[in-house]
N, C-alpha and C positions, 0 to 999 in steps of 0.2 A: 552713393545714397547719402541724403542728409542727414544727420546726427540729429535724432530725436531726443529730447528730455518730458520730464512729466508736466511743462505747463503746456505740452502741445494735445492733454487729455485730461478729463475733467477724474478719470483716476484716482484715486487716496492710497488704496490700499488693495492687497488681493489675499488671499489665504487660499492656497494651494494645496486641496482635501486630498489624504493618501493614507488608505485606509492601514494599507501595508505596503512595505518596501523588500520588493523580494531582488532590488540590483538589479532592474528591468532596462533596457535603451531609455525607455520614458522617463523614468525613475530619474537616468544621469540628465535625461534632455532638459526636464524640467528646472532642475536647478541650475542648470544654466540660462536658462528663462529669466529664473528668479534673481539670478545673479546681473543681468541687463537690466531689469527692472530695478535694482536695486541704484544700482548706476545711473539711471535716468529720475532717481531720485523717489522711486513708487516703493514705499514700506509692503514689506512679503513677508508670509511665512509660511514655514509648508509642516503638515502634521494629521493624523486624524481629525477625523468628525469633531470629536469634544473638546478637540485644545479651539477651533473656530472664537472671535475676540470680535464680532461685531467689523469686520473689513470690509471693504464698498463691495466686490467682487470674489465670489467662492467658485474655482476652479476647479471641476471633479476631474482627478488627471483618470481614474478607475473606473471610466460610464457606465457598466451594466452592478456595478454598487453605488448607483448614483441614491442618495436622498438629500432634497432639497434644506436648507438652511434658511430658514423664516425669516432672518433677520439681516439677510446678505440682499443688497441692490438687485444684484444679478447671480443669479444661478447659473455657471457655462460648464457643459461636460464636454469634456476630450473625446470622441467616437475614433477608437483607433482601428477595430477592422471587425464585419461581418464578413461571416463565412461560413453560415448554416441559418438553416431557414428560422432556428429559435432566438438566434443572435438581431436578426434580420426583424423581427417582432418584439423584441424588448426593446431594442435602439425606435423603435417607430414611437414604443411606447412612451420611452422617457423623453426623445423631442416631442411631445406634446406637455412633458409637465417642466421642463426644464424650460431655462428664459434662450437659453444658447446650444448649440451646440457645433463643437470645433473639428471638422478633418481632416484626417491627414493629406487629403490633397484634395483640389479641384476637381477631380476626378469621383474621387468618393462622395465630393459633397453635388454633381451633378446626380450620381447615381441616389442619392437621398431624397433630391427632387423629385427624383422619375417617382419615388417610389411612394411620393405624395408630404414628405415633408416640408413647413415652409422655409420659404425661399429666404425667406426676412428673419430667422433664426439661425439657419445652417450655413454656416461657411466652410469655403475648400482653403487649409493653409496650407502647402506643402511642408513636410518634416523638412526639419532644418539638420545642417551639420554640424558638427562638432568644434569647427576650427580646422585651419592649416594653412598649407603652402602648398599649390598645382606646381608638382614637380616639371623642374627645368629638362627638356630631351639633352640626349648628349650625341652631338651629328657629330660623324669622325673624317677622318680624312688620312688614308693608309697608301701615305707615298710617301719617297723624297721629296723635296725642294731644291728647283734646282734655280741658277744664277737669270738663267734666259725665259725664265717666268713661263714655262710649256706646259704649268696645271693649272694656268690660267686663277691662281690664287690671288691676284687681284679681284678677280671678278665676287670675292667676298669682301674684300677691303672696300668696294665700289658701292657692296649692297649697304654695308654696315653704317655707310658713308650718308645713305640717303634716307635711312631707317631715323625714326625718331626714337630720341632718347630713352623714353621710357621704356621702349619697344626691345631695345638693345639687352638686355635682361634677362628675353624670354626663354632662351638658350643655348646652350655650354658647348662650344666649340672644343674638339678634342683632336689634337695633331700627332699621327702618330709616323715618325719615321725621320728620318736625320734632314738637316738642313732648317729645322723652324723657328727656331730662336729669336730672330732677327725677327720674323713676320711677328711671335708672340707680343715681342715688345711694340710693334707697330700699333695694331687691335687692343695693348691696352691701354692705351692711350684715348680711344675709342669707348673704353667703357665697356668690353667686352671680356666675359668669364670664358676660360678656357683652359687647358688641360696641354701638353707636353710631353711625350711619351718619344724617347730616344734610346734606345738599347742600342752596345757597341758589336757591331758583328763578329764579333770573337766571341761574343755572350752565348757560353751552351745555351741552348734552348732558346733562343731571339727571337726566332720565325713565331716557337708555339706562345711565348709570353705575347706577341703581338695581336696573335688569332683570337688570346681569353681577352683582351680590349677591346677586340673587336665586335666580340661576341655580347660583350657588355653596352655597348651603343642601342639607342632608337634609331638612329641613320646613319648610313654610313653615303658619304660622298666623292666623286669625281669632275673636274671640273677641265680637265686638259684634254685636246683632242689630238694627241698624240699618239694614236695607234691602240689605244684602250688598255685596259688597268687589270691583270690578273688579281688584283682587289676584289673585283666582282665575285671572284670564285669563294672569295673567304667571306665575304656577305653574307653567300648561297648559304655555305654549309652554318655559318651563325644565325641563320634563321631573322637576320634585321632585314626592313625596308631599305632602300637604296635609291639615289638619287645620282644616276649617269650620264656621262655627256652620250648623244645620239650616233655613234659612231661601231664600225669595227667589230669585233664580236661580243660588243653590249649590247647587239638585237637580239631577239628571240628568243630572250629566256622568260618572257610570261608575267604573271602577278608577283607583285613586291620591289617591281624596277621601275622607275619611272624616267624616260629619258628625256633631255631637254637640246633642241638645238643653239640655242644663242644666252646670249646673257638676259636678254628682257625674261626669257623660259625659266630661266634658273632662277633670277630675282622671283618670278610667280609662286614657286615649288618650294624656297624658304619665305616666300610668306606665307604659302599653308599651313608650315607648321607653328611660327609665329605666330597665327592668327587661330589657332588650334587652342594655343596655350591660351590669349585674347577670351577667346571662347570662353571655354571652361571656367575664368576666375570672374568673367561677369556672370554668368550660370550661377556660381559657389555665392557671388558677395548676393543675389536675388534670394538663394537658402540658406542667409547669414542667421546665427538667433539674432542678431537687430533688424533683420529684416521679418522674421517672424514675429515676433517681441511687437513689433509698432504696427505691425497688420492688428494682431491680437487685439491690442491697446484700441485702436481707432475701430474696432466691431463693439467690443464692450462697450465703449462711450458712445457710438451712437446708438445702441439699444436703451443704456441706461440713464443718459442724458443727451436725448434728442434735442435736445432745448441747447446746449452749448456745441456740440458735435454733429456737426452732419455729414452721415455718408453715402458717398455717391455709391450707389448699385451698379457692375459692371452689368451691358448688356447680354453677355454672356448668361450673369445668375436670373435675367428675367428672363430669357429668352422660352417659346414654345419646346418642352422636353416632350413632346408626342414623338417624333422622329427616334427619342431617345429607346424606345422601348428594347431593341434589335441589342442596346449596348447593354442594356439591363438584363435581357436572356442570358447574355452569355457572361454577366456577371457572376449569375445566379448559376449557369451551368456548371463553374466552378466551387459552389457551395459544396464541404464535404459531408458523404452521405451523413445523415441522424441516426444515432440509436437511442436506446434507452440510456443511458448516461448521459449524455445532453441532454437530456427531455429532462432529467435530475437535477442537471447542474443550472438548468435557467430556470426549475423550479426553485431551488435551494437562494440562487442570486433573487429569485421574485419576490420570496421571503425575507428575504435579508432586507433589501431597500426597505421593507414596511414595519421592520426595526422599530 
């Protein structure tokens, strides 16, 4: 995604309203918000109602203590969740007074539609994450190495060989059992992360030190069709996926084995999980906070200056929600019962906004 700065929104300023800070997710989410914005060069600050200093845009990250700010461009409230039918009628109520209002997902903001708010105020932004790194798998490989190449351990040097670079990263090759040294050094030449595990058989306990590696793997692999791998058994009982050649008594044992006949099969089987990892980090960098951050940015600027920002409406948010109703039941089926303590506490918040 491209790196967004603040001349690509007509933006100034935001004050980020937080009536109370009780160390909520939202609480940490936002300041990391603010910390983006901050970096893309958009003056923040986050604090109660009173501390407010005249900023283009007031963010109510607390919606059902929402009160508007007379002197703010845009009023946008965070709607973080209904889930009782008093909830469900005060959020209706403040998207009519409020200029925005932000969901935590596409989902929530379809269901806001249903439920008649407009379409031209409410957005779905998915919660975003926090940061990290989509851990690397670690495939293993519980054999000797031997001289005449009979576990067909080329046929990873071949994949590795055709894989593109960036690709080669995705994960951590682990060799566990005598003869690999030589191959290590081969693969790292390659660019490829990987692991060595050789215990001497005179080593009390060798066999069970190799079974807790084992047991430590996302895959474990076979790649020789040599008569089949009592490897398989110690998979089993490790409770990992496994990836075997199609052979001998590696039939029959069910879910969690995936057999492959030839080498194009086996290239297929390590790019799924290759492409697993792939997955997952374009998923994360879409629920990036700058991926959220510049959604945000670009709905405020075209509410509050349509005149230098304009935004395209996905067809998705115009589209006819009458079909939606059936999703809206069963939203609402999940509403938890009301009692009198609710009826309190959305009276007590009704009062409060009129502060």
């Amino acid at each position: 995604m491209e790196d967004k700065k603040s001349s690509d929104y007509p933006i100034e300023s935001v004050f980020i309203v937080e009536p109370f800070n009780e160390g909520w997710i939202i609480e940490k989410l936002v300041r990391d918000i603010a910390s983006q914005m901050r970096r893309m060069g958009i003056n923040v600050r986050i604090g109660p109602q009173e501390s407010y200093d005249n900023e283009t845009v007031a963010f109510h990250t607390r919606g059902y203590y929402f009160q508007p700010l007379v002197n703010a461009v845009l009023n946008s409230v965070l709607m973080t969740h209904i889930d009782d039918v008093f909830k469900e009628q005060e959020m209706l109520s403040i998207a009519e007074k409020a200029d925005s209002i932000i969901c935590m997902s596409e989902h929530n903001a379809e269901i806001m539609w249903s439920m008649g708010a407009s379409h031209e105020k409410v957005i779905g932004n998915n919660l975003p994450h926090r940061g990290g790194t989509v851990r690397r798998p670690r495939v293993g490989i519980f054999s000797a190495r031997y001289s005449d190449g009979r576990k067909n351990e080329d046929w990873l040097l071949n994949y590795f060989k055709k894989t593109p670079i960036d690709y080669r990263n995705k994960l951590i090759i682990c060799l566990i059992g005598y003869g690999w040294e030589s191959f290590g050094a081969t693969i790292a030449k390659l660019g490829i992360s990987f692991e060595i595990y050789r215990y001497d058989r005179d080593l009390p306990g060798e066999y069970e030190r190799q079974k807790d590696i084992v047991a430590g793997l996302d895959k474990l692999l076979y790649m020789g069709f040599d008569g089949g791998s009592m490897s398989i058994y110690d998979g089993m009982y490790a409770n990992v996926d496994m990836i075997f050649s199609d052979q001998c008594y590696h039939r029959g044992l069910g879910k969690g084995l995936l057999l492959f006949s030839n080498q194009d099969e086996f290239f297929g089987l390590l790019d799924d999980i290759v492409f697993d990892v792939v997955s997952k980090e374009q998923d994360l960098k879409a629920r990036s906070i700058e991926a959220y951050t510049a959604k945000l940015l670009s709905h405020w600027s075209g509410l509050a200056f349509p005149e230098k920002h304009k935004v395209i409406i996905p067809n998705t948010q115009i589209a006819d929600l009458k079909g939606y109703s059936d999703e809206l039941k069963v939203f609402r089926g999940n509403y938890r019962k009301s009692g009198l303590l609710d009826a309190v506490r959305s009276f007590y918040r009704f009062v409060r906004r009129r502060l």
